[in-house]
C-alpha positions as CSV (number, residue, x, y, z in Angstrom):
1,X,-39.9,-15.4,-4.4
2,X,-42.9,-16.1,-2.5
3,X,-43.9,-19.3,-4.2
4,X,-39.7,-19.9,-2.5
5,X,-41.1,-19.1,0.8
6,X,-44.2,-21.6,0.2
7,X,-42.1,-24.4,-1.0
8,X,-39.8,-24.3,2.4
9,X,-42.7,-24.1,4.8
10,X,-43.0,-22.6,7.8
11,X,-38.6,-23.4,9.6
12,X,-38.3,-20.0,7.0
13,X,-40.1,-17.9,8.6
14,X,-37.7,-17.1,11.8
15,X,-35.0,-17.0,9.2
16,X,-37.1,-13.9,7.4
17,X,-37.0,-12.1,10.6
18,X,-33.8,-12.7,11.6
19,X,-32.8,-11.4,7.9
20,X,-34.8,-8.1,8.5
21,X,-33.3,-7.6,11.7
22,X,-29.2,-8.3,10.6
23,X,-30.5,-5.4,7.4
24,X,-31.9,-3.2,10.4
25,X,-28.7,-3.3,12.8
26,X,-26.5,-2.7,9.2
27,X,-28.1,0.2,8.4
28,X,-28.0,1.6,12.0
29,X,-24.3,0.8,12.2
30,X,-23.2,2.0,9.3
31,X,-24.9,5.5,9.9
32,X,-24.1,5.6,13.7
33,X,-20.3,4.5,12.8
34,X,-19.2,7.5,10.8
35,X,-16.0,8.7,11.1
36,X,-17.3,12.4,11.1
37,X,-20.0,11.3,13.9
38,X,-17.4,9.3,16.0
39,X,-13.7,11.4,15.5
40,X,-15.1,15.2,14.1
41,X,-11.7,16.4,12.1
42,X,-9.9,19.2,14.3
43,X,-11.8,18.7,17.8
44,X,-8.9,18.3,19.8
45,X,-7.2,20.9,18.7
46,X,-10.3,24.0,18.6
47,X,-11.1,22.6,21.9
48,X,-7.5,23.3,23.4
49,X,-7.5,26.6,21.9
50,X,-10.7,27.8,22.8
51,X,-9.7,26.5,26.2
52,X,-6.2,28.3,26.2
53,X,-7.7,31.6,24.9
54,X,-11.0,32.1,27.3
55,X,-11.2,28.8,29.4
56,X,-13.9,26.5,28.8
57,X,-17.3,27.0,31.0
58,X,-19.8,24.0,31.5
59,X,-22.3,25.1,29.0
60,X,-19.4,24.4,26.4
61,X,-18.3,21.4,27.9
62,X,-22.3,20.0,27.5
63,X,-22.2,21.4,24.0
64,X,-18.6,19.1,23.4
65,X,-20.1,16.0,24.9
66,X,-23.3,16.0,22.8
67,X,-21.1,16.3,19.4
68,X,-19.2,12.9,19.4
69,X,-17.5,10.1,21.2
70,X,-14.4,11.6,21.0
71,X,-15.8,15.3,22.4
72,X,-17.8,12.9,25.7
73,X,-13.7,11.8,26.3
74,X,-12.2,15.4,25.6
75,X,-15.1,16.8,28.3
76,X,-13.8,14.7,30.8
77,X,-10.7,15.2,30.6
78,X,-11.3,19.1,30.3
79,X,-13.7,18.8,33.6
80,X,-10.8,17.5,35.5
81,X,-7.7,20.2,34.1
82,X,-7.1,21.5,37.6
83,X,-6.3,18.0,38.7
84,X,-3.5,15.5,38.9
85,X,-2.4,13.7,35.6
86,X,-3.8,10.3,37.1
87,X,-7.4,11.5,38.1
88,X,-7.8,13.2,35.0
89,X,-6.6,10.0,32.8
90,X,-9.3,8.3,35.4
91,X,-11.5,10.7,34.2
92,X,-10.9,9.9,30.3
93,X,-10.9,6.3,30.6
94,X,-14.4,6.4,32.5
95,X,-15.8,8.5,29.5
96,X,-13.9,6.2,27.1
97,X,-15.3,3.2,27.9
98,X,-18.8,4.5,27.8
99,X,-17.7,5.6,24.4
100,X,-16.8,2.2,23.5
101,X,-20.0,0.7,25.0
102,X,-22.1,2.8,23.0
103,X,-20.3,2.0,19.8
104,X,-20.4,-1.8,20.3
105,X,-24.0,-1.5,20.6
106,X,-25.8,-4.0,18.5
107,X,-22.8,-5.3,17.3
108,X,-23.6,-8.7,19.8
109,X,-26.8,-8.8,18.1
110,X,-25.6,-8.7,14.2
111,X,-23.3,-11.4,15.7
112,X,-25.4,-13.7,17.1
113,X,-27.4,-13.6,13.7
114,X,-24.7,-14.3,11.7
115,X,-23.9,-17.2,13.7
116,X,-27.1,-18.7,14.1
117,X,-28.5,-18.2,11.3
118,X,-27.1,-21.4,9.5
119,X,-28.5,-23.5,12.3
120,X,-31.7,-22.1,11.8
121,X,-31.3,-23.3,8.8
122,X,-30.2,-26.6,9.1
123,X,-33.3,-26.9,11.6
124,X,-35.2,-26.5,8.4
125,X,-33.1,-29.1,7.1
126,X,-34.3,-31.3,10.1
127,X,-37.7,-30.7,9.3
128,X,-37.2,-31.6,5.7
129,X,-36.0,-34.7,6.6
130,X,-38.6,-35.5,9.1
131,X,-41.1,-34.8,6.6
132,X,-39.6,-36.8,4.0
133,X,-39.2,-39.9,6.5
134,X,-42.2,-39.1,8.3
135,X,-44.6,-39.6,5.5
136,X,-47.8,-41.7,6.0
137,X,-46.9,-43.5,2.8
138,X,-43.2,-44.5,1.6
139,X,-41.0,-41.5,0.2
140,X,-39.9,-44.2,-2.5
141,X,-43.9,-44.6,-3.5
142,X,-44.4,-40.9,-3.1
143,X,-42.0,-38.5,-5.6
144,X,-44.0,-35.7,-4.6
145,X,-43.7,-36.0,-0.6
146,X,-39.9,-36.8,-1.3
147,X,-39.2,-33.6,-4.0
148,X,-41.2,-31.3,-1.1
149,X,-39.2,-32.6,1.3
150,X,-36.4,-32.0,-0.4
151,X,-37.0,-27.8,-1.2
152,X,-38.1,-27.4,2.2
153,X,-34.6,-28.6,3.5
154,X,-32.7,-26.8,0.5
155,X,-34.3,-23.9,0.7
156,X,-34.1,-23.7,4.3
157,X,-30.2,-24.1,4.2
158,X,-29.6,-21.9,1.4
159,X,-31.3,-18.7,3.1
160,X,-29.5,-19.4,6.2
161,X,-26.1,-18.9,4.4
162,X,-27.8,-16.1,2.2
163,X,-28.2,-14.1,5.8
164,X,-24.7,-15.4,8.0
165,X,-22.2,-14.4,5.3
166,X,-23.3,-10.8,4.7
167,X,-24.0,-10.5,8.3
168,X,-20.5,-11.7,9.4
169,X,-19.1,-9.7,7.2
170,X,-20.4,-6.4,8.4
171,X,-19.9,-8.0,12.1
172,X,-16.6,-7.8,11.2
173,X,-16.2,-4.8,10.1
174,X,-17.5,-2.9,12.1
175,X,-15.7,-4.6,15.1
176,X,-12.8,-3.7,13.1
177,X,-13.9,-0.2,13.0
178,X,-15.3,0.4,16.1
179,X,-11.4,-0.9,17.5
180,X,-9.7,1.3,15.4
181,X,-11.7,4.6,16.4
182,X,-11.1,3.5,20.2
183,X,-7.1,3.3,19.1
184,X,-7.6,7.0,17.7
185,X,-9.5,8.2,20.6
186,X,-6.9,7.1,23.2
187,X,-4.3,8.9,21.0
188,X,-6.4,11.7,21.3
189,X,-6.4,11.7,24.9
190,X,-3.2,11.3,25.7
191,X,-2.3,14.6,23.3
192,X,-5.0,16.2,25.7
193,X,-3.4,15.1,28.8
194,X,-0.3,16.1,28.1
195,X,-1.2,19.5,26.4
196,X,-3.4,20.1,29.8
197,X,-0.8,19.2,32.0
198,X,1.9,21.3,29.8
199,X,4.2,18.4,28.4
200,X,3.1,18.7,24.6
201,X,2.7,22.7,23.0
């Protein structure tokens, strides 16, 4: 592997970082993005029964928002019970999209990776080229500047692929993921609004 690295000179080097970073933000994602981290099984409904049976005081309401995403958006809407339908869906959607923000982290980051990561690697092409055409003496004269050249710009282009398609792939679904929790999350909050404003038992 490293005699690899060697052989495409230095263009690789950003593309090793840039591969340590995409299989950093994966494993971050795909711990942050739980299910049981983002929509905890049952939260909507403990939370309107303990709120039905004794109320709901502010130490509970911190204790729901540090939980999940989904308990930040219940808080709000809880906070705001005594007041009209619209402020308190104001309320949720304020929370929601903080929810969302924070879900969507690093997701722009993994994306940008995946899609420059096959430039970087057809800069490394470039250089190839250069230093095939570049030589002091002719390429034709010299089998050895020309081979060199040659693994430089393969090599290059090959690891740039090797990082963008696994990386776009888990771009994707966790975009895909992160959307579909926000879809269950709104569903969520409109049970709670109209359970808090006595439309729904």
């Amino acid at each position: 592997m490293f005699s690899i690295i060697q052989a495409a000179g230095w263009p690789i080097w950003p593309l090793l970082l840039a591969s340590v970073i995409a299989v950093a933000l994966i494993i971050e994602r795909s711990a942050a993005l739980r299910r049981v981290k983002i929509l905890p099984p049952g939260l909507l409904q403990s939370s309107v029964a303990n709120y039905r049976q004794r109320g709901i005081t502010d130490e509970q309401l911190l204790r729901l928002e540090a939980g999940s995403p989904l308990g930040r958006v219940l808080a709000a809407g809880m906070r705001n019970a005594g007041s009209s339908r619209e402020i308190m869906k104001e309320a949720i959607e304020e929370s929601g999209r903080a929810a969302a923000h924070e879900m969507e982290r690093f997701l722009t980051s993994l994306g940008t990776i995946a899609s420059i990561a096959p430039l970087m690697g057809l800069f490394g092409t470039v250089v190839g080229m250069i230093e095939i055409f570049g030589s002091p003496t002719s390429s034709g004269n010299n089998p050895q500047a020309l081979a060199h050249g040659i693994s430089v710009a393969l090599y290059n282009t090959g690891f740039g692929l090797i990082i963008a398609i696994p990386a776009m792939i888990f771009y994707r679904h966790f975009r895909a993921l992160v959307d579909g929790f926000l879809v269950e999350m709104e569903q969520e909050a409109v049970k709670l609004v109209e359970t808090m404003q006595g439309q729904r038992k």
